[in-house]
C-alpha positions as MATLAB code, in Angstrom:
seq = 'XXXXXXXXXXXXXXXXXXXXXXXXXXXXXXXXXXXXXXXXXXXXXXXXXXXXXXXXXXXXXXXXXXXXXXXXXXXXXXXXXXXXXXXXXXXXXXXXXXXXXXXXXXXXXXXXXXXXXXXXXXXXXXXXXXXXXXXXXXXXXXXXXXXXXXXXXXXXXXXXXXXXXXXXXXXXXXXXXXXXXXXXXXXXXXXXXXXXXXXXXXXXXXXXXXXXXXXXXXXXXXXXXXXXXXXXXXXXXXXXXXXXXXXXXXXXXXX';
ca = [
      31.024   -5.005    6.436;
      27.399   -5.334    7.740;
      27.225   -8.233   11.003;
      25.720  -11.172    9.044;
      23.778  -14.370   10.702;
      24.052  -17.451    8.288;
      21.856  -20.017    7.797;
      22.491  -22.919    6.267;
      25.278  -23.796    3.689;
      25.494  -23.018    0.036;
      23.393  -25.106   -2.535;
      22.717  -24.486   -6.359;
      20.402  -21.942   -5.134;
      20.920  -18.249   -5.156;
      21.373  -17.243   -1.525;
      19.168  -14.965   -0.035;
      19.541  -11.544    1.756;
      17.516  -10.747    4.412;
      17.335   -6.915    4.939;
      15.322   -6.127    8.331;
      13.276   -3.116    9.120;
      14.102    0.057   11.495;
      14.570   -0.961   14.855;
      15.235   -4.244   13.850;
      17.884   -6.734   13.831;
      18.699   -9.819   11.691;
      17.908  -11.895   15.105;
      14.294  -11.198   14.564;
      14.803  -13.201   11.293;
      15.692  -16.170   12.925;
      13.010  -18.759   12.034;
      11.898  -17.496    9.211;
      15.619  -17.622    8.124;
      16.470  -20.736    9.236;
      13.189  -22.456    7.599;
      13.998  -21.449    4.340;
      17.528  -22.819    4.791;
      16.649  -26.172    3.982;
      16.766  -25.486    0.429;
      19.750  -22.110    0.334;
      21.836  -20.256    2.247;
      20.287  -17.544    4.017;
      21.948  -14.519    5.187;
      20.474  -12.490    7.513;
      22.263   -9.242    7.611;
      21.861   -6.190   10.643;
      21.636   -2.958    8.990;
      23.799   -0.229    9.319;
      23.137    1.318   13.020;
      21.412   -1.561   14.085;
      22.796   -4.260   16.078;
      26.022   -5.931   15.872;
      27.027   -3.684   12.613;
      29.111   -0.353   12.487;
      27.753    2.667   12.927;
      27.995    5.563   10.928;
      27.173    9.371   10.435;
      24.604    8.691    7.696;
      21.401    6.494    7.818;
      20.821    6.666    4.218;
      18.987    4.381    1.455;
      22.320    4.501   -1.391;
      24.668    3.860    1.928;
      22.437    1.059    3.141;
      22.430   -0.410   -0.753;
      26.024   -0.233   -0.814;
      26.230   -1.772    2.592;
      23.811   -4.773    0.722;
      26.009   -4.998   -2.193;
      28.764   -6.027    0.066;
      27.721   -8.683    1.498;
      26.360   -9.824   -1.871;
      29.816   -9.191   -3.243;
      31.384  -11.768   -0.430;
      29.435  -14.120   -1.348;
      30.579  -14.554   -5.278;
      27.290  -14.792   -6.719;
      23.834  -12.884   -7.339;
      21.359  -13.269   -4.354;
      17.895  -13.664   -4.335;
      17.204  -10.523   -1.211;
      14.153   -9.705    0.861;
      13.743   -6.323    2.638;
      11.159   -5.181    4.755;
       9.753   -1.907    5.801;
      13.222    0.234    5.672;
      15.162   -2.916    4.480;
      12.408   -3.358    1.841;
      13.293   -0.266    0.600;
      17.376    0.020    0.770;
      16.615   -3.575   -1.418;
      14.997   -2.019   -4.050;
      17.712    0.881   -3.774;
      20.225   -1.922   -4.074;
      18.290   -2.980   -7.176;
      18.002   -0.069   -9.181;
      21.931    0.520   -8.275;
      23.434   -2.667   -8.814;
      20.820   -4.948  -10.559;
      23.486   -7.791  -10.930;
      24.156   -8.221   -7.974;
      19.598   -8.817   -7.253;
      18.038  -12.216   -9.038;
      14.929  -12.134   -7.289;
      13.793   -9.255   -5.267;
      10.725   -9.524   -2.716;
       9.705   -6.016   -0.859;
       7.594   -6.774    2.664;
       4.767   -4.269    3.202;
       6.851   -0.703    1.714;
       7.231    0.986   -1.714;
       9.431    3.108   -3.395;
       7.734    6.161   -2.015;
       7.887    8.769    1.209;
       5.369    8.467    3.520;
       3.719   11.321    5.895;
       3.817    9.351    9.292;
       6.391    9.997   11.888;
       8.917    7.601   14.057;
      10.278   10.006   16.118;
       7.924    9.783   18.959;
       9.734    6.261   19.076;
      12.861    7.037   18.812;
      12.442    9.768   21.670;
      11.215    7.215   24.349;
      14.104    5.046   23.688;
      16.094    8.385   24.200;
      14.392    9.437   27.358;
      15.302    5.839   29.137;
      17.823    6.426   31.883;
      19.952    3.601   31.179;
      22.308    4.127   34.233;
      19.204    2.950   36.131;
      18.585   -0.051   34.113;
      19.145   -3.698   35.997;
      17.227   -5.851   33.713;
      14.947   -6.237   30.756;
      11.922   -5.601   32.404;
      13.110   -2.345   34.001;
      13.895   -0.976   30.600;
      10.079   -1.814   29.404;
       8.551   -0.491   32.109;
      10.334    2.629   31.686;
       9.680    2.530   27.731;
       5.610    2.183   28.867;
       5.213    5.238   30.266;
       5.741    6.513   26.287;
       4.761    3.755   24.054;
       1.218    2.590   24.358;
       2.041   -1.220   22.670;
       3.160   -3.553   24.405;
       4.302   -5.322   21.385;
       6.592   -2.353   20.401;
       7.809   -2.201   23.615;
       8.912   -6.022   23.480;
      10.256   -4.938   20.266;
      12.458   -2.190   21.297;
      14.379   -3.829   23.942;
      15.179   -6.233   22.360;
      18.295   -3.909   20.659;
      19.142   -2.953   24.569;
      22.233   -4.012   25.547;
      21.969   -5.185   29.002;
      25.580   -5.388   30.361;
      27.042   -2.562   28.750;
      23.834   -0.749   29.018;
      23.382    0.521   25.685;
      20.963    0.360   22.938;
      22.550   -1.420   19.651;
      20.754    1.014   18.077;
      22.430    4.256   16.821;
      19.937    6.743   17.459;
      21.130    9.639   16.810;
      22.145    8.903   12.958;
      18.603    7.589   13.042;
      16.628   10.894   14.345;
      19.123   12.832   12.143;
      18.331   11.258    8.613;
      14.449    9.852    9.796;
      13.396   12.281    6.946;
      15.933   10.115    4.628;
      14.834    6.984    5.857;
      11.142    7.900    5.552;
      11.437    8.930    1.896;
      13.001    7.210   -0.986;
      15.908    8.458   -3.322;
      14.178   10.699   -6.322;
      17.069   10.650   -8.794;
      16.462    6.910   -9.017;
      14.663    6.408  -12.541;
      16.373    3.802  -14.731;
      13.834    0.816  -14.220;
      14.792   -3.185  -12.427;
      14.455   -5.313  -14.670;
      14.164   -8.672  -12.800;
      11.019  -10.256  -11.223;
       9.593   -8.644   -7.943;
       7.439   -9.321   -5.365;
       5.453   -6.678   -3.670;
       4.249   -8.584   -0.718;
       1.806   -6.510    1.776;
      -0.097   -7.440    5.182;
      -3.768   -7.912    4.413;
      -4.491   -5.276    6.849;
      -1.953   -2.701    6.010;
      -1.741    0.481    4.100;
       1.962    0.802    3.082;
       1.189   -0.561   -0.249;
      -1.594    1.615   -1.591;
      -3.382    1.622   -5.164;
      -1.847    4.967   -5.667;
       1.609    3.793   -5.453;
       1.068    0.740   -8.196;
       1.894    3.493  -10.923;
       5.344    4.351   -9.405;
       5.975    0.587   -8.487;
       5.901   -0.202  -11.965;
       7.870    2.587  -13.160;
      10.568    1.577  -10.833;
       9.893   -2.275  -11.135;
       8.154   -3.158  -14.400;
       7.867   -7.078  -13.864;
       6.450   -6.366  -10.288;
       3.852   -8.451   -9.039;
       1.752   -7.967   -5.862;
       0.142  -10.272   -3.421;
      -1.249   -9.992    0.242;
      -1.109  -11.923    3.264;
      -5.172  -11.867    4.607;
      -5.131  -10.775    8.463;
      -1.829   -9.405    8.529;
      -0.614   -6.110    8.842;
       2.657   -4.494    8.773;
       4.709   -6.918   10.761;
       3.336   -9.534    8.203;
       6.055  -11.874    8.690;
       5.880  -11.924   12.430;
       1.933  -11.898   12.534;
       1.423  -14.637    9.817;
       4.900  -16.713    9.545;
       3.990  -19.499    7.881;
       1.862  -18.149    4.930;
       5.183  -15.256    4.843;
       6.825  -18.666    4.268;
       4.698  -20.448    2.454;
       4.178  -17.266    0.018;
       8.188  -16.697   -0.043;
       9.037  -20.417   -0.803;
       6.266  -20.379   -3.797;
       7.865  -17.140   -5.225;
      11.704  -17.984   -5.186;
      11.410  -21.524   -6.659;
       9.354  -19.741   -9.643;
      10.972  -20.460  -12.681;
       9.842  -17.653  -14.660;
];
């Protein structure tokens, strides 16, 4: 089963799921997560090939679901989940597979659709680092600068870089082999969610575009959408509290 980081005990509450995006880990959750645990158990999962979870061969949205639906499973009860980016998107996988497993479902900043851009140029600077030559965290960035312009990103990155056993936590090779996979979004998948949804984009993002509303609502017919103003795609690290605010409004909603 997927590494989880709990939060919290279990209330009357549905818990909720906390699926991160690629390159991520359920560590970067960690406020956010343990904010909302005042009123549920949160459970902050690492994804497949990502941090302290298994890796495998595939990097794939209906293997990433079925990794979800375990940890739902474990826990005896429905879950309210939250994905974002490539989470965001194995959670509405999970939803269209196994809708009674999902109460509430909130997607951060992705839809249901493939998109043109590339992560690979990412992927290969991680690749390039020469980890034998790695002492501490600061070597590994300034190797990563020479190939990724943000310094944000390259905070980001090494974060997954296991220090002592000088590693990443990230399995990058299943990654660059299915990055096509985890880019687009399972076709086959047409029998509609029929539980509430959130489609919650950054202000200043374009993952959630006016063209994709008509295959949203195919997929997810009670979806409803709302943006965070001056946020972009890392809308819950950029603008925490009104991510929290925003979250806590939508999964105490009674209808």
């Amino acid at each position: 089963m997927l590494n989880t980081i709990l939060h919290g005990t279990a209330t009357d509450a549905p818990p909720l799921l906390i699926a991160h995006g690629l390159y991520g880990s359920g560590r970067n959750w960690g406020v956010i997560a343990k904010r909302l645990s005042d009123e549920r158990q949160v459970i902050a999962v690492d994804m497949r090939n990502h941090g302290e979870s298994p890796w495998f061969d595939s990097h794939r949205y209906p293997d990433m679901a079925a990794d979800l639906a375990e940890v739902i499973e474990s826990t005896g009860q429905p879950a309210d989940v939250l994905g974002h980016s490539m989470g965001g998107k194995a959670a509405m996988v999970l939803a269209l597979t196994r809708p009674e497993l999902v109460n509430r479902l909130v997607v951060a900043d992705i839809a249901p659709v493939s998109y043109g851009h590339t992560q690979m140029p990412y992927l290969r600077a991680m690749q390039s680092v020469d980890l034998s030559r790695i002492e501490t965290r600061a070597d590994a960035k300034e190797a990563l600068s020479d190939r990724v312009d943000d310094p944000a990103l390259v905070s980001f990155f090494t974060q997954s870089l296991n220090l002592p056993e000088k590693r990443w936590r990230l399995n990058l090779d299943a990654l660059a082999r299915d990055m096509d996979d985890i880019l687009g979004f399972p076709e086959e998948l047409d029998t509609p969610f029929q539980g509430p949804v959130l489609m919650l984009g950054g202000g200043e993002s374009d993952y959630i575009r006016p063209e994709h509303r008509p295959r949203i609502k195919a997929l997810f017919p009670k979806a409803r959408f709302a943006k965070i103003p001056g946020a972009g795609h890392w809308l819950h690290a950029e603008k925490p509290r009104e991510f929290e605010a925003t979250l806590c409004t939508w999964l105490n909603a009674t209808t």
